[in-house]
Rosetta silent file (secondary structure, phi, psi, omega in degrees, C-alpha in Angstrom):
SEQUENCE: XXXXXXXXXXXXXXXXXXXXXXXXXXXXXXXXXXXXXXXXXXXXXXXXXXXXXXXXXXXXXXXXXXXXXXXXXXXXXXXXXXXXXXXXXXXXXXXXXXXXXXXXXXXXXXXXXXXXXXXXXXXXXXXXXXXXXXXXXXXXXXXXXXXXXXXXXXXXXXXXXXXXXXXXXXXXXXXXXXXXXXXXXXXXXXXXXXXXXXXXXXXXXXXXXXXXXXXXXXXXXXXXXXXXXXXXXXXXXXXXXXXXXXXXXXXXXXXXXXXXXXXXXXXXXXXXXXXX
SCORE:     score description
SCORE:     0.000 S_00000001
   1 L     0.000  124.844  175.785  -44.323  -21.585   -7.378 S_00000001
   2 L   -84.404  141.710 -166.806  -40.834  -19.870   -7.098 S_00000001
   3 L   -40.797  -46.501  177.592  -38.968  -18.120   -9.608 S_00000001
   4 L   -88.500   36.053 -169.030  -36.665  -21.032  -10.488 S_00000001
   5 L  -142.238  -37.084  164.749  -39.401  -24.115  -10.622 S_00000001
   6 L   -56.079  -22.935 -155.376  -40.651  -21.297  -13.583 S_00000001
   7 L   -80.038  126.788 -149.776  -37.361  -21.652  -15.302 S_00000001
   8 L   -79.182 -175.728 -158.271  -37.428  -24.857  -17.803 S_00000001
   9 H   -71.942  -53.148  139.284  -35.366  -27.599  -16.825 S_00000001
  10 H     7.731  -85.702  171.928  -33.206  -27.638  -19.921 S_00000001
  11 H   -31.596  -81.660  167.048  -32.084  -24.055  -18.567 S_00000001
  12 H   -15.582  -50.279 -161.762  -32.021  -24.792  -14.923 S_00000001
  13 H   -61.643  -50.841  161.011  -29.354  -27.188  -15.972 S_00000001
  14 H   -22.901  -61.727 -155.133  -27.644  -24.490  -17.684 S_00000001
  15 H  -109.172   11.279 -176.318  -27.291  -22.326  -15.385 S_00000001
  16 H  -113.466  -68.563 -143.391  -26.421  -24.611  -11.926 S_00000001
  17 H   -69.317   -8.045  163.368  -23.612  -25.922  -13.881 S_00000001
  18 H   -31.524  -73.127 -152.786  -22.447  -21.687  -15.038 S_00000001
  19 H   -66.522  -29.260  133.496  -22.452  -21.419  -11.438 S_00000001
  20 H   -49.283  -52.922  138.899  -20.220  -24.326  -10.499 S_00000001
  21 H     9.805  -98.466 -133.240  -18.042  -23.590  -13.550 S_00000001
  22 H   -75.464  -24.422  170.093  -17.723  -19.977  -12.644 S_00000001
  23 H   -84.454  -50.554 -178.628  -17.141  -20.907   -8.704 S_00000001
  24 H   -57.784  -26.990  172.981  -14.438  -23.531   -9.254 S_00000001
  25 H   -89.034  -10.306  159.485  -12.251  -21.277  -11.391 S_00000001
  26 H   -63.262  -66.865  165.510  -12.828  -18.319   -8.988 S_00000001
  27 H   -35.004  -25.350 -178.322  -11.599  -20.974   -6.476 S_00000001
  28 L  -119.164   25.719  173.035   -8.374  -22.276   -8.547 S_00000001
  29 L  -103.145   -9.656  172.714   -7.313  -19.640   -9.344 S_00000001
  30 L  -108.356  -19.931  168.280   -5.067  -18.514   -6.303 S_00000001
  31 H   -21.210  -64.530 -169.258   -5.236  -21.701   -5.198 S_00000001
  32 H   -73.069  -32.826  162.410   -2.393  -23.819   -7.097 S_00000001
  33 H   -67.137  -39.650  143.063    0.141  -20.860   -5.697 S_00000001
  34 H   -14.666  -85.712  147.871   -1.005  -21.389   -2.733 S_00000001
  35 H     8.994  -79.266  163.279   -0.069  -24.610   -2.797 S_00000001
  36 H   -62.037  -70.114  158.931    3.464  -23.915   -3.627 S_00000001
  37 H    20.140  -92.897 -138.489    3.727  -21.743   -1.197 S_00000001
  38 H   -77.419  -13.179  177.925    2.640  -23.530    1.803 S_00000001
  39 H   -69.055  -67.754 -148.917    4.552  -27.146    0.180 S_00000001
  40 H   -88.775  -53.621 -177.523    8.113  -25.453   -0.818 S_00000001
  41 L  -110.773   50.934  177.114    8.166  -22.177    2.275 S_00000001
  42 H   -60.528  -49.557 -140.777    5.542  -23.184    4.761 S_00000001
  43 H   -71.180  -43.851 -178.374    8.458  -22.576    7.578 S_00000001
  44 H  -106.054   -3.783  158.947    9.245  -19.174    6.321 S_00000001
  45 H   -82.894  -52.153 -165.289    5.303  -18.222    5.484 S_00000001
  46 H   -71.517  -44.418 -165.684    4.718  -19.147    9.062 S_00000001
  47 L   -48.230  143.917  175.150    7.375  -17.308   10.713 S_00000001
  48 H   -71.274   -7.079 -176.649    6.256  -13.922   12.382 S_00000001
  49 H   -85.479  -43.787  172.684    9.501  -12.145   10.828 S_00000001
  50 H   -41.920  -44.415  166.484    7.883  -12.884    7.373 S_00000001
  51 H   -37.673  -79.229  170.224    5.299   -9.865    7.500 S_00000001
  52 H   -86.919   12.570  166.793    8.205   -7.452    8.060 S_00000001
  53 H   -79.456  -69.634 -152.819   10.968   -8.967    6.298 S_00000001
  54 H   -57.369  -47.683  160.129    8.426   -8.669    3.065 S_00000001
  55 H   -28.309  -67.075 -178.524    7.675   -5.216    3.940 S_00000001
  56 H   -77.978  -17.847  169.719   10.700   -3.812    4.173 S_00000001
  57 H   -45.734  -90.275 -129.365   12.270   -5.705    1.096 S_00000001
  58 H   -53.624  -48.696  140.505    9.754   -4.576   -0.698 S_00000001
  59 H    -2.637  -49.690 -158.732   10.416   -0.395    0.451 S_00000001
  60 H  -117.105   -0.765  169.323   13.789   -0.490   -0.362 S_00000001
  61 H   -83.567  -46.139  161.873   13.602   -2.454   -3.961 S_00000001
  62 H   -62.881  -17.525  153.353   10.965    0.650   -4.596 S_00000001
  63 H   -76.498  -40.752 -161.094   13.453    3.231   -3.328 S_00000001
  64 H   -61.733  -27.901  157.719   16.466    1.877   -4.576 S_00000001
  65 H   -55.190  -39.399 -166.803   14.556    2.210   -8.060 S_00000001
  66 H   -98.832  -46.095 -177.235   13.409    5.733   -8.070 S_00000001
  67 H   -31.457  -47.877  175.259   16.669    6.764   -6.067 S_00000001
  68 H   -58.979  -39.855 -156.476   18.707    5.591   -9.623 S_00000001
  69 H   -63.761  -58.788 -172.661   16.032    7.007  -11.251 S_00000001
  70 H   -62.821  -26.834 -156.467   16.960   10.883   -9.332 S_00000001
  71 H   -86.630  -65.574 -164.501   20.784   10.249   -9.772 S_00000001
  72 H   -71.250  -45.387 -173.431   20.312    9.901  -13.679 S_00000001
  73 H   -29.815  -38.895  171.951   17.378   12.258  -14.234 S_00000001
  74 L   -57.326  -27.128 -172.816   19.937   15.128  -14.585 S_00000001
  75 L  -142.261   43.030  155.294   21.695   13.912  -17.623 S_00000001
  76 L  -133.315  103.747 -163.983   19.130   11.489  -18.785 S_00000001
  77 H   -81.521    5.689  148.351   16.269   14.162  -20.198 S_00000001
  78 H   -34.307  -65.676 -146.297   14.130   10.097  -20.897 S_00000001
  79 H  -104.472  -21.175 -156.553   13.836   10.235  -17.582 S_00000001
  80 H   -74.787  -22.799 -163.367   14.093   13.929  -16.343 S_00000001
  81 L   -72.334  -17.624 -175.564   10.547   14.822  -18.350 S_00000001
  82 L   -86.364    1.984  179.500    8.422   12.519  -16.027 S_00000001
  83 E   -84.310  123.541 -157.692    9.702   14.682  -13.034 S_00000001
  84 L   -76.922  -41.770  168.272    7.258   17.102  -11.575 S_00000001
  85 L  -104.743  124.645 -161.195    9.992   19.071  -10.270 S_00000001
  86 L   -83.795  -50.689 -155.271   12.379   19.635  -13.337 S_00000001
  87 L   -79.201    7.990 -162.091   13.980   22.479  -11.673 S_00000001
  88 L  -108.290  142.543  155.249   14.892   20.856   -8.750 S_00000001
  89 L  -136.536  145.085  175.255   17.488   17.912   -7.928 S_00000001
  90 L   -71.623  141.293 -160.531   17.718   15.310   -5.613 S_00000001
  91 L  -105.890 -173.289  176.278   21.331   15.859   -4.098 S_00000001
  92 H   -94.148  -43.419 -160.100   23.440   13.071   -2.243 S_00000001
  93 H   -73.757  -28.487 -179.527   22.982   15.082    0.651 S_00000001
  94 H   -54.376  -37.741  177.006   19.007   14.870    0.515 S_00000001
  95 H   -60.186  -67.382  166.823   19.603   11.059    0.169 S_00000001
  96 H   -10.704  -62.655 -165.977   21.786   10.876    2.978 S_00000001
  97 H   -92.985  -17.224  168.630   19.878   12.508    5.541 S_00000001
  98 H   -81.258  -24.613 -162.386   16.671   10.888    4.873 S_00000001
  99 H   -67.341  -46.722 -166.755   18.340    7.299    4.453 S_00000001
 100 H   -51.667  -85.444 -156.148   19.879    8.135    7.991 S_00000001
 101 H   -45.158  -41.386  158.561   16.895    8.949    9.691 S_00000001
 102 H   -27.038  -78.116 -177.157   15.206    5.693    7.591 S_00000001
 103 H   -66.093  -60.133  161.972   17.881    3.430    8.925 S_00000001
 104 H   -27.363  -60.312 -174.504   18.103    4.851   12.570 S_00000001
 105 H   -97.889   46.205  157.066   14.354    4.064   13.060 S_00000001
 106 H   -95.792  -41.090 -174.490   14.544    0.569   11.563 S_00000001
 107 H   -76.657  -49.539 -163.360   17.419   -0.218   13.630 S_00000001
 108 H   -80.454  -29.652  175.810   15.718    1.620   16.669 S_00000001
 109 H  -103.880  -76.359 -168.600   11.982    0.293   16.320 S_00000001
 110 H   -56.453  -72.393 -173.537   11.108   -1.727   13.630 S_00000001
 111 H   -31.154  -51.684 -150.124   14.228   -4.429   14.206 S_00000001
 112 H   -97.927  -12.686  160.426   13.565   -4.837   17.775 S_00000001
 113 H   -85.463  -16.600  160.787    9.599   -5.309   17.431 S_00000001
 114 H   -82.256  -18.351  153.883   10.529   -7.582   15.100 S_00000001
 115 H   -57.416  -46.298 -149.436   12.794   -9.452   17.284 S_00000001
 116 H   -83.528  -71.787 -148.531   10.326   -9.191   19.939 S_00000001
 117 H   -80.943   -8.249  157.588    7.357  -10.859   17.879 S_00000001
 118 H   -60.781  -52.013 -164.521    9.855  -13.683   16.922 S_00000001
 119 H   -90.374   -9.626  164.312   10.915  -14.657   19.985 S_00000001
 120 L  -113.769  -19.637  171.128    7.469  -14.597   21.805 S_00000001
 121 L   -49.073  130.856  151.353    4.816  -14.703   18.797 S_00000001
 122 L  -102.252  143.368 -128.493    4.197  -18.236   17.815 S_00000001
 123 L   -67.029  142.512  175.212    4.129  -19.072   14.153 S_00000001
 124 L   -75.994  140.867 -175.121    1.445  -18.465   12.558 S_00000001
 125 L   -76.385  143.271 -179.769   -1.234  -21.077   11.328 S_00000001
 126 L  -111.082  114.337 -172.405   -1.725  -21.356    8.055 S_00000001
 127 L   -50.890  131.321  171.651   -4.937  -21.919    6.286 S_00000001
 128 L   -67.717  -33.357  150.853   -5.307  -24.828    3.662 S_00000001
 129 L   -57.857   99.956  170.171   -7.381  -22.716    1.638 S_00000001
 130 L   -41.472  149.914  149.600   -7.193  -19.537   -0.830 S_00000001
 131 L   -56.455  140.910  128.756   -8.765  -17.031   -0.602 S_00000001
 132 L   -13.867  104.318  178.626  -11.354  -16.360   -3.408 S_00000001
 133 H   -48.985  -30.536  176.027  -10.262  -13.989   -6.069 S_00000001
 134 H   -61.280  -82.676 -170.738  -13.243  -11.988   -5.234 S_00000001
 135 H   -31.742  -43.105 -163.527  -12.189  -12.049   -1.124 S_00000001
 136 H   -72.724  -33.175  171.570   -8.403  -11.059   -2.029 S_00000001
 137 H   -61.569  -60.457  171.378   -9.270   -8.038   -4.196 S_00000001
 138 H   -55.211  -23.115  178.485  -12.255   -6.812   -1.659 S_00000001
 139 H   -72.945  -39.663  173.947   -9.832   -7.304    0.820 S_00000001
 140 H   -85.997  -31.420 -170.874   -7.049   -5.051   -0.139 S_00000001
 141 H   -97.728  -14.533  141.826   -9.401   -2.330   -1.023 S_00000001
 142 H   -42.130  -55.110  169.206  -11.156   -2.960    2.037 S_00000001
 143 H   -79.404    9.710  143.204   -7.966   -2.318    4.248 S_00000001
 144 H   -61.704  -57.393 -161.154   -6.890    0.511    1.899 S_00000001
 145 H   -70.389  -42.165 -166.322   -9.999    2.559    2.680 S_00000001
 146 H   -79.767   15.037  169.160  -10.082    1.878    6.305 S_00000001
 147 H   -85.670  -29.043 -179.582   -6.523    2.300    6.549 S_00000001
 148 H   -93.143    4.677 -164.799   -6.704    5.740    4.406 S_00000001
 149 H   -99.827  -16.191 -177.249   -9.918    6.860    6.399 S_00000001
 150 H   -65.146  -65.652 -145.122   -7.264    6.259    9.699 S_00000001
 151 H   -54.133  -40.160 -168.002   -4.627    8.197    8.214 S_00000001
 152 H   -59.741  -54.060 -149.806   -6.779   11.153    6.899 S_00000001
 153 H   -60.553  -61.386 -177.525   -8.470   11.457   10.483 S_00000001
 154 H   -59.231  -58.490 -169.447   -4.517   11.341   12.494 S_00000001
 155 H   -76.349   -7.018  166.149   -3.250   13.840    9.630 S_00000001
 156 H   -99.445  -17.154  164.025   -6.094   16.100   10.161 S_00000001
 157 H   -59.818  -56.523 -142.520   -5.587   16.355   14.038 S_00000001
 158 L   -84.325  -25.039  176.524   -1.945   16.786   13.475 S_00000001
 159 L   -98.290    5.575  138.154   -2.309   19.817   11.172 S_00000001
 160 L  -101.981   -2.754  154.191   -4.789   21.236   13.194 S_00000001
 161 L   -94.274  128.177  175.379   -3.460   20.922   16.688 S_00000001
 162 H   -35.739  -47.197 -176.426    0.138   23.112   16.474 S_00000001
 163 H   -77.168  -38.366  172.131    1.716   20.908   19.482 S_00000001
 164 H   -56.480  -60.489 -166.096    0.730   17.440   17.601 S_00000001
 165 H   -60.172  -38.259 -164.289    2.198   18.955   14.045 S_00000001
 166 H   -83.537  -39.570  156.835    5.221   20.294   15.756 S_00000001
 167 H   -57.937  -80.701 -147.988    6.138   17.292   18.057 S_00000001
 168 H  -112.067   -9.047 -166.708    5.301   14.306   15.808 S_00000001
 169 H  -106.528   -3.041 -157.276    4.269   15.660   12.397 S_00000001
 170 L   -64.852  -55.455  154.461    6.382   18.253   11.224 S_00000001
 171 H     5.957  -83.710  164.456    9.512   16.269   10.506 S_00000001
 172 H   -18.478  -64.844  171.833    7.291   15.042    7.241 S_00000001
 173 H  -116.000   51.843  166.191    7.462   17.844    5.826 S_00000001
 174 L   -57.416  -67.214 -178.541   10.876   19.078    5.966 S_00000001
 175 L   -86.687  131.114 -158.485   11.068   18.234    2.877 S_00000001
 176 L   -77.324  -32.441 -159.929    8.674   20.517    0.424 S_00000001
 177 L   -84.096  138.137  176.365   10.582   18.282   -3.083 S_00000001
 178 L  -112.381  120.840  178.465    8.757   14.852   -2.922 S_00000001
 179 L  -137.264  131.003 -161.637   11.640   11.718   -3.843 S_00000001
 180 H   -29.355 -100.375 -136.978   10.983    7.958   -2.376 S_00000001
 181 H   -39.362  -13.253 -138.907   13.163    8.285    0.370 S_00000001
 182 H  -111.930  -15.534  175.476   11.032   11.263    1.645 S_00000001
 183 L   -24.951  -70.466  174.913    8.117    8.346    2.320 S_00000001
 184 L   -86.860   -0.897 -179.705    9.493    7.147    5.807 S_00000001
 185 L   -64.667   56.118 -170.882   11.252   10.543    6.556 S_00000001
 186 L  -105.827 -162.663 -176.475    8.824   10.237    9.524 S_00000001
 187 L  -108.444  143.249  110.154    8.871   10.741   13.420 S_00000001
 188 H    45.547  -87.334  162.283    8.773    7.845   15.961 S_00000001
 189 H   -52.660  -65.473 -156.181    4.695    8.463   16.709 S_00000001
 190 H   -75.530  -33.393 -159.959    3.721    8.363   12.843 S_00000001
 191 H   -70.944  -27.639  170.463    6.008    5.408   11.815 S_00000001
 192 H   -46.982  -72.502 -161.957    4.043    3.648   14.751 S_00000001
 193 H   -88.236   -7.842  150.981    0.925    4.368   13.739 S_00000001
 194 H   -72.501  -39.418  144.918    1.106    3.359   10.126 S_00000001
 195 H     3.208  -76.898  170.193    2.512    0.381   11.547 S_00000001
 196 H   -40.486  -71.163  178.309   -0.239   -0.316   13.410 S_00000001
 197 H   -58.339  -18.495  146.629   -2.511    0.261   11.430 S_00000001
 198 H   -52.720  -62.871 -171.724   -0.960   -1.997    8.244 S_00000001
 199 H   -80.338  -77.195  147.681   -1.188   -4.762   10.817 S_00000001
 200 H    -0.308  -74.889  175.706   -4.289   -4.447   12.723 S_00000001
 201 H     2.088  -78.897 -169.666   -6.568   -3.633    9.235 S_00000001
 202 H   -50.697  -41.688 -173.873   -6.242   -6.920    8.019 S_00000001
 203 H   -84.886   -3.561 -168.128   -6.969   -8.786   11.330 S_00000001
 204 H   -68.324  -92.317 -147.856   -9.996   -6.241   11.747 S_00000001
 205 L   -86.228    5.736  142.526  -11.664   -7.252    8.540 S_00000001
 206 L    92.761   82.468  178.579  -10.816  -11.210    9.118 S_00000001
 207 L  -101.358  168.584  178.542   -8.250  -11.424    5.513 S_00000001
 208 L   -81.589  179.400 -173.219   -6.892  -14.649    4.637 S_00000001
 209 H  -102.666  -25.248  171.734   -2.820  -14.051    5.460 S_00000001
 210 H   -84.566   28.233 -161.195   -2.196  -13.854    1.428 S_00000001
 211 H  -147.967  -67.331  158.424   -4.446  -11.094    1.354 S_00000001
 212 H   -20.810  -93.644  171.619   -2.999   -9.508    4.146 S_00000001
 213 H   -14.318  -45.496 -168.202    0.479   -9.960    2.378 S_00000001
 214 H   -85.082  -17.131  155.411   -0.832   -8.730   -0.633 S_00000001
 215 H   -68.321  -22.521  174.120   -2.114   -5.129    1.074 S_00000001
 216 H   -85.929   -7.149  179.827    0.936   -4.501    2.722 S_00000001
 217 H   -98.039  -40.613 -176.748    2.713   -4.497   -0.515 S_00000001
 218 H   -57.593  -26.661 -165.562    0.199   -2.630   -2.486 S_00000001
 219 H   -70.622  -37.283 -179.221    0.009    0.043    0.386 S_00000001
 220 H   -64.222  -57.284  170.864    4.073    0.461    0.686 S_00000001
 221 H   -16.302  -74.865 -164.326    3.435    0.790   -3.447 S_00000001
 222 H   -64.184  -54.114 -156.210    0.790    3.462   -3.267 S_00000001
 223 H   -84.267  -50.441  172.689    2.598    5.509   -0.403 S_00000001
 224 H   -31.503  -65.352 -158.396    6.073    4.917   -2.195 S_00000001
 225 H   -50.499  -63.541  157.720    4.586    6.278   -5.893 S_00000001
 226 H   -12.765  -52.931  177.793    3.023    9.281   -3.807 S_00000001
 227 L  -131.142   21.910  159.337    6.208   10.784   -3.040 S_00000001
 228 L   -80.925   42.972  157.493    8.530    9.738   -5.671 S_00000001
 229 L    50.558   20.264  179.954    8.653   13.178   -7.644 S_00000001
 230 E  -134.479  146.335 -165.991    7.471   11.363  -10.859 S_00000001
 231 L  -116.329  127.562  179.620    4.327   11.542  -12.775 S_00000001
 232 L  -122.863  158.941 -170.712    4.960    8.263  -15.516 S_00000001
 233 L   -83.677   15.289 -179.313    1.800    7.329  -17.417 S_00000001
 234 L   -97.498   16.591 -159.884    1.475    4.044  -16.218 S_00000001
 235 L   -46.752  145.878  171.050    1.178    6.104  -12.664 S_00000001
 236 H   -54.557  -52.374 -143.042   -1.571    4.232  -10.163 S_00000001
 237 H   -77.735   -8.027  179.973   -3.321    7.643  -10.052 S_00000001
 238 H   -78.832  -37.640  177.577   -3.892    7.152  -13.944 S_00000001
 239 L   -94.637  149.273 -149.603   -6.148    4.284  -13.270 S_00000001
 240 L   -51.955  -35.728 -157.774   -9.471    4.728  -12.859 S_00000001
 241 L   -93.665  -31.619 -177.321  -10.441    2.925   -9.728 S_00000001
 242 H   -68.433  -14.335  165.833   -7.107    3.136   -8.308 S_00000001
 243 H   -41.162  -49.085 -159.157   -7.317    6.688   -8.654 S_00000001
 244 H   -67.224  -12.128  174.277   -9.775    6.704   -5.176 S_00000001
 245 H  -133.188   17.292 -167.975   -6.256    6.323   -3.232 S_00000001
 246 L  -146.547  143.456 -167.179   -3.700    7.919   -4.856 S_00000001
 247 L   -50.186  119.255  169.236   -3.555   11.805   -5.910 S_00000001
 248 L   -67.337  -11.597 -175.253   -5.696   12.404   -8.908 S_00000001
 249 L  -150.259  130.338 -172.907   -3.767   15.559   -9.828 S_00000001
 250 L   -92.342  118.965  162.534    0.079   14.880   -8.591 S_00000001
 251 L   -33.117  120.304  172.378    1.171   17.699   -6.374 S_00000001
 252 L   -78.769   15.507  176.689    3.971   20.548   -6.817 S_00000001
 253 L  -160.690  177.398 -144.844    5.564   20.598   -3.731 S_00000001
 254 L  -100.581  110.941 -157.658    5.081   17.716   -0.822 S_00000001
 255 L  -122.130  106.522 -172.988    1.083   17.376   -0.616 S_00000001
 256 L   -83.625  164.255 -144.689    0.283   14.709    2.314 S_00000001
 257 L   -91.501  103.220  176.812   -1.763   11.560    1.200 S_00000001
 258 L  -119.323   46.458 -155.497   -5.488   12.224    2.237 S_00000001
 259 H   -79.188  -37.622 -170.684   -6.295   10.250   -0.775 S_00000001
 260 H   -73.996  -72.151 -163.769   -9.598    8.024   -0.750 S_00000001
 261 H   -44.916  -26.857  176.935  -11.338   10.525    1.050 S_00000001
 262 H   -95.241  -39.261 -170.552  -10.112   13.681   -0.933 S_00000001
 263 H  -115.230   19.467  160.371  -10.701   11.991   -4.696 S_00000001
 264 H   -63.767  -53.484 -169.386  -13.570    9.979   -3.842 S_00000001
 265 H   -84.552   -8.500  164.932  -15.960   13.186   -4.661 S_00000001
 266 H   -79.784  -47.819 -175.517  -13.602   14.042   -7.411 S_00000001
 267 H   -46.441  -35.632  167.958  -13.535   10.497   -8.997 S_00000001
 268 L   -93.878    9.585  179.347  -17.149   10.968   -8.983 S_00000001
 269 L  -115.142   24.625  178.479  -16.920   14.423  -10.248 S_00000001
 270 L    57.615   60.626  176.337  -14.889   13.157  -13.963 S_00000001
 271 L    13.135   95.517  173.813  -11.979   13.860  -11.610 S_00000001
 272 L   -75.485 -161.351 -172.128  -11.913   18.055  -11.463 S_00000001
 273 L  -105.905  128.893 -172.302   -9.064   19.218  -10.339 S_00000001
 274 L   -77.045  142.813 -144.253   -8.731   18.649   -6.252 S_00000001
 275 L  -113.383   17.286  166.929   -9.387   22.018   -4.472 S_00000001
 276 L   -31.541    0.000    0.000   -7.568   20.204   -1.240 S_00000001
């Protein structure tokens, strides 16, 4: 006799309809947005330009916020107390010259692989079905960690071979004061391979495409937050679980993001202070 044929029937009853219950509203709950979605922008959801279109919106609504944020921080002391470096200010020219290089390889890479996957990619199919609130959640923090287990492994070659740091990685950390814009201050080689690696993740670990979507924004998030120069207390790195990808103790001078892998044994250590 098996474990359920013990349970009385009464119960039994009980507990198959929990468990339909408890699956159909795990099912409807991304569902009816879904919906809308794929009804009112299937056309523009399909297109291969959507991916990086979203991306980069989303980058430059999170600089152009903390950017306002540096230009008042001098004579708004509201704002200036959440700054780790007080004595320091972001100048126009520091804006400038990262925005440059920011805009140069967007014009020079990103634009023309995105041209590229328009005009020969064909649109992508879209699934009638959500994702599972359970899949979309396991999903982004699945392609965070294996996306932050890439990054650690490429940022520990590059700071321990000389010609790799000096060629593609060095750039990064021109600047020691960490302010949004300093995010993407990158080389050629690196902006590639987080690229890649954004994109690839997802198709790795089989996500639904609104799952996908929804990791490329939290990741631009997490890597934004990282090097805006602000510690605020609603900070990612404040919460507990999100803590595993984002510095547990925010860095004084421009500290590069080795995060799941570096605060995993802190997170499980009442978060000490990281001896990185």
């Amino acid at each position: 006799m098996s474990g359920l044929d013990m349970i009385p029937g009464s119960l039994r009853g009980v507990l198959d309809v929990s468990n339909t219950t408890w699956a159909l509203s795990e099912h409807s709950v991304l569902q009816p947005m879904w919906d809308y979605l794929q009804q009112n922008h299937e056309s523009t959801l399909r297109s291969p330009l959507f991916p990086v279109i979203l991306s980069v919106s989303m980058y430059l609504v999170l600089v152009f916020f903390y950017t306002v944020l540096d230009l008042l921080a001098p004579t708004w002391p509201s704002i200036r107390r959440f700054q780790i470096h007080q004595d320091r200010t972001v100048t126009w020219s520091n804006i400038g010259s990262t925005l440059a290089l920011t805009t140069y390889n967007h014009l020079l890479y990103i634009f023309p692989a995105a041209v590229a996957q328009w005009l020969w990619r064909p649109p992508v199919p879209l699934p009638r079905e959500a994702p599972t609130l359970t899949a979309f959640l396991l999903g982004i923090v699945g392609c965070t960690v294996v996306f932050d287990f890439q990054y650690y492994l490429w940022h520990l070659l590059h700071h321990r071979v000389g010609w790799l740091y000096r060629t593609f990685h060095a750039l990064h950390h021109q600047y020691r004061q960490t302010f949004s814009l300093v995010t993407q201050y990158l080389s050629a080689w690196e902006l590639f391979s987080v690229g890649f690696w954004t994109t690839v993740d997802p198709l790795l670990l089989q996500c639904h495409c609104l799952t996908t979507w929804a990791f490329m924004l939290f990741n631009i998030w997490v890597s934004t937050e990282d090097h805006c120069g602000y510690d605020f207390p609603w900070a990612m790195h404040r919460l507990a679980l999100i803590s595993l990808f984002t510095p547990s103790v925010r860095p004084v001078s421009h500290i590069p993001r080795l995060s799941f892998l570096a605060n995993l044994s802190i997170f499980l250590n009442n978060n000490k202070k990281k001896t990185l």
